[in-house]
N, C-alpha and C positions, 0 to 999 in steps of 0.2 A: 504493500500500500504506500510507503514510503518514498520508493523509488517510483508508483504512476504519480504520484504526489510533485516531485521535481519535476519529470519530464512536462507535466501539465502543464507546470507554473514554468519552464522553461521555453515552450510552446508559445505559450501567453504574452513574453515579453519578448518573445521574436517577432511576432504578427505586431505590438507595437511598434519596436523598430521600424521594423520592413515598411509598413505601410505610408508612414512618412516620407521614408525616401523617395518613394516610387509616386506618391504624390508632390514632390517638390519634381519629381523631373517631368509630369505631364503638365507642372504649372512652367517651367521653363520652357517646353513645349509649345506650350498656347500663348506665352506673353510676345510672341512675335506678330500674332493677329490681332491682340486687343486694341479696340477703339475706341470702348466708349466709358465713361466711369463705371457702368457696374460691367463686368464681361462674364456674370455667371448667371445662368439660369434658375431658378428654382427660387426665386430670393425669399420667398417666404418661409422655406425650409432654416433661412437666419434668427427669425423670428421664434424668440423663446415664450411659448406660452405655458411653459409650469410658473405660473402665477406666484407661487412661494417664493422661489429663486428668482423669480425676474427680480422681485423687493428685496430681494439682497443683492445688488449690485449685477444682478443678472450672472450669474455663476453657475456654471452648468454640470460641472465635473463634483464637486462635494455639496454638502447639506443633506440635512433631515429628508426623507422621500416622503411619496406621493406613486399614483398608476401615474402622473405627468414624468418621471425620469425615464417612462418610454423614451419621450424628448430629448430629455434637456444628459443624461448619460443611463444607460440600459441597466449594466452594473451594480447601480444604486436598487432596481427592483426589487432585490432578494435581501436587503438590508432595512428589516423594519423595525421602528421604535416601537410598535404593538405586534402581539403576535394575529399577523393577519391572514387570513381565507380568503376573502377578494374585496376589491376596492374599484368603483369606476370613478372618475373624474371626467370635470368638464369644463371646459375655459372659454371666455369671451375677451377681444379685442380690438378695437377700433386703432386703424393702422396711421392715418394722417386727419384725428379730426381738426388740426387748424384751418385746412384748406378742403375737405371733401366727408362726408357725415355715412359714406356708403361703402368705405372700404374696411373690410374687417375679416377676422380669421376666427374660427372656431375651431376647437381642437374636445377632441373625445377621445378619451383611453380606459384601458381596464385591466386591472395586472389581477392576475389568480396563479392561489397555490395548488402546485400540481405534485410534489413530492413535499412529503410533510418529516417532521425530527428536525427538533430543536439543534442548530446548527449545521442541518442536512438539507434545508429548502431551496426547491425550485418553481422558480415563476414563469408562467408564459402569460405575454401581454399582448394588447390589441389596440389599433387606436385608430382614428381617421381625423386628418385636419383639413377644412376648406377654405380657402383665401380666396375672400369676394372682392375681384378689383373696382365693381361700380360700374357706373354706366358711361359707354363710349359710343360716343358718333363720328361715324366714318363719312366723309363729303366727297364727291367727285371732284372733276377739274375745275367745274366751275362752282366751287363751291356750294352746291346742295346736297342735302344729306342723303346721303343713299341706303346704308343701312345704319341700326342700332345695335350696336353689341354689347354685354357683361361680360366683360373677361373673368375666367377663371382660373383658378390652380388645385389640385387636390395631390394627397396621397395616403396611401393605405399602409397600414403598421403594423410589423408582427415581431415581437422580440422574447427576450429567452432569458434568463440569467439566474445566476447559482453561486453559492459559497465553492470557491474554489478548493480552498484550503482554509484552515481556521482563522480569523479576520480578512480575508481577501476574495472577495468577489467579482464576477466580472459579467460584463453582458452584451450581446448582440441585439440590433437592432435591424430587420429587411426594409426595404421601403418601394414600392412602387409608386411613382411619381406619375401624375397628370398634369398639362397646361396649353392652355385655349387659350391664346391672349386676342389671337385675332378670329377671325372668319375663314370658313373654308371656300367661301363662294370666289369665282375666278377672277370676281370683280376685285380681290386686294392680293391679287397680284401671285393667286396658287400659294398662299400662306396655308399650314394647316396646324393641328394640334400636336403637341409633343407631347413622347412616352419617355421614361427614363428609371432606371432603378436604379439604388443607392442600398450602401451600409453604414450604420454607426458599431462601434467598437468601444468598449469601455471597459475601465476597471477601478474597482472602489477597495481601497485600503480603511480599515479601522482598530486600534489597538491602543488597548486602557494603560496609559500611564500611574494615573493612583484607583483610587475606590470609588472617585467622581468623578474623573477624568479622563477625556481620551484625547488622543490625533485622531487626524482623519485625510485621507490623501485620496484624490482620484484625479483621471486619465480617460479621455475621448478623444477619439477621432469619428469626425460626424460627416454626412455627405458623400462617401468615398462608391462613385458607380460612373456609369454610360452617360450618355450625352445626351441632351435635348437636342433634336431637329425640327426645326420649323416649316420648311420645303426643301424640296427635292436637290436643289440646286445651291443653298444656300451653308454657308458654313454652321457648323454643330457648336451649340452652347454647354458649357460643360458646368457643371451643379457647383455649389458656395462649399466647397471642403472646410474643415476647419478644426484645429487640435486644441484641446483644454487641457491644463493642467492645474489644480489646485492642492490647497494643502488648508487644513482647516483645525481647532479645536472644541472643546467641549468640555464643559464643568458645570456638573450638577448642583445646583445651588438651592438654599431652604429642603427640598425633600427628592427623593425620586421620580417626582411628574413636574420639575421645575428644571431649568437650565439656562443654560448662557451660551451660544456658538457666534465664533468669529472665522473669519476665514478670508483668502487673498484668493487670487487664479489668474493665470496667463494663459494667452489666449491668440491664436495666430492663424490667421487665415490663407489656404493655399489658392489664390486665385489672382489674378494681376490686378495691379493698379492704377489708379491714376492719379497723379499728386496733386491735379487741381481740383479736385471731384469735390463738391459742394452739393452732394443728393442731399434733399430734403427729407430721405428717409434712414430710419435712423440704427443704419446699416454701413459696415463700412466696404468698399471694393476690392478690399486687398491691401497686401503689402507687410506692411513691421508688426511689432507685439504689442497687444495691448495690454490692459490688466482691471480687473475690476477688483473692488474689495466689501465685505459686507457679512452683517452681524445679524441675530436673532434672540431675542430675550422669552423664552419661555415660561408660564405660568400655570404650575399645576394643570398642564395637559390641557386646560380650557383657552387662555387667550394670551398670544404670539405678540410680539410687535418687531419690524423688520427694517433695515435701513442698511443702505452700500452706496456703491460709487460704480456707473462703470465708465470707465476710459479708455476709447480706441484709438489706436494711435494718430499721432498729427501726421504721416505719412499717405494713409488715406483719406485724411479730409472728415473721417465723422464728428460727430459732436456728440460730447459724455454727456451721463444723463446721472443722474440724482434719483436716487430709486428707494422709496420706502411704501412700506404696508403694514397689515394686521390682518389676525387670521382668529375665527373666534372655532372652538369644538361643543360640541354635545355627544355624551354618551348614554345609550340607554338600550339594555337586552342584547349584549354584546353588539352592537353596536355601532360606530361612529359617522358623525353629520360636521363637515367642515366646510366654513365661507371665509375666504379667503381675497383679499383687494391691492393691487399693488399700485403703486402711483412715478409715473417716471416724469423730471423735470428735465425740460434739454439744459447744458450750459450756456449755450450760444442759441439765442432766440433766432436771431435774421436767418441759420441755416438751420431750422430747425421742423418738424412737422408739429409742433408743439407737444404740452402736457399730455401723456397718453395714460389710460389707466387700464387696466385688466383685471375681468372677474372672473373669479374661480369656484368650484362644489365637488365635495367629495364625500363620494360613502362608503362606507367601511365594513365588512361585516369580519367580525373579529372570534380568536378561536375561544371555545368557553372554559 
């Protein structure tokens, strides 16, 4: 058992490796065609809707879970502060309401335990997120409208994750990707819809220092698949890859349903840049390291409050956002009901899509 125990965890941290490289050489690859400030496909696949984590500085590799680390690191599923049997969640968020009241993303997941013993569990999880871009009018040459379109983006989610060895878990995430921005009628020029499939990869470290105490470290790489195509003739869009790494702690304060978690995370995106890029959305196109940082004050398991920073680098042009929440529980006949709000300030208004907030629900049925 010992030695499948190594080779496992030897495996594990090769596929990390590896995987970076081999996406730093497809982003050298494509940085010879990029034109425009964003050059990846998928953008809303950037977009972190676990709602908990967005309010901590948007950090996606550590913190307390939720069914949303389908998202935001897979890894984290099988690492619960309750002993859980299944959980759905579900998130709302409006993407630029300074400027448009109709673009928004929904995200639905559901993590269930499928092999049960206490430091033995595995989870497979499920999820589907849809990114409504609003309504678009397309004009001819002489400018009348010719058609009405809703652009849209979707993908479908199916992930897996298990205690590898004792504190260390890890987890896979598939993804099948959708995206309709335009029309397929011949009128805009033989555009049509893109398919594309993706993996996320992760792995969540935890290990108690004192008797209230722990670290906490994890590791993702999110986005990693095919290309969007849009027509036939047109060059292929390649999806927002992107590696996390954080490093976090934990101290239990007042009683066992009370705590304190802080945590940092760097955060690097493989896809090209552009150094003048001032997108109003609040995503960056590539390039250097960013870092976000971000805390969580827990109280007796009933009510959360949350506050980080995140900062993407000034290489790509984003604008850091100011990110805090609260989260409230109820428990009752095993159990749990959690509503959840996160609130992000840009720091730079003139580039900014303004104030955005994201709501979150989650239910819990818990083991007795």
């Amino acid at each position: 058992m010992k030695i499948k125990n190594q080779i496992t965890l030897s495996l594990l941290f090769a596929i990390g490796i590896v995987m970076p490289c081999y996406v730093q050489a497809q982003d050298q690859e494509s940085e010879s065609v990029a034109t425009g400030a964003l050059t990846a496909g998928g953008e809303f696949l950037l977009y972190n809707t676990d709602v908990r984590s967005s309010a901590m500085g948007n950090m996606k590799s550590i913190g307390i879970t939720d069914a949303f680390s389908l998202y935001s690191n897979p890894a984290k599923l099988s690492y619960q502060e309750d002993i859980l049997e299944n959980d759905i969640s579900v998130s709302y968020s409006p993407v630029m309401p300074k400027y448009v009241n109709d673009m928004n993303i929904f995200s639905i997941a559901s993590n269930n335990l499928i092999v049960g013993g206490r430091g033995q569990e595995s989870f497979l999880a499920f999820g589907f997120q849809y990114f409504s871009i609003g309504a678009v009018e397309f004009t001819d040459k002489q400018g009348n409208v010719s058609q009405f379109l809703r652009p849209k983006e979707m993908s479908f989610n199916i992930g897996y994750s298990m205690e590898v060895i004792e504190h260390l878990h890890m987890g896979v995430t598939l993804k099948g990707i959708y995206s309709k921005l335009v029309s397929s009628e011949p009128t805009v020029d033989l555009y049509k819809s893109a398919l594309a499939g993706a993996i996320d990869y992760g792995l969540y470290f935890e290990y108690p220092v004192a008797d209230d105490a722990q670290i906490n470290a994890g590791y993702v790489l999110k986005n990693l698949g095919t290309k969007l195509k849009y027509s036939e003739e047109g060059d292929q869009t390649g999806l927002p890859t992107t590696m996390n790494l954080g490093l976090g702690y934990t101290k239990r304060i007042i009683d066992d349903n009370s705590y304190f978690f802080i945590g940092a995370e760097a955060n690097k995106p493989f896809f090209p840049s552009d150094r003048n890029n001032t997108s109003l959305l609040p995503v960056g196109a590539g390039g250097g390291i960013g870092y976000s940082v971000g805390a969580e004050l827990m109280f007796r398991s009933i009510f959360s409050a949350m506050a980080g920073y995140d900062a993407k680098s000034p290489e790509f042009g984003s604008v850091g956002y100011l990110t805090t929440g609260v989260g409230i529980n109820t428990y009752f006949n095993a159990k749990k009901l959690s509503v959840t709000a996160s609130f992000l300030t840009p720091s730079k208004k003139e580039f900014s899509s303004g104030n955005i907030y994201r709501l979150g629900l989650s239910f819990s049925i818990l083991e007795n």
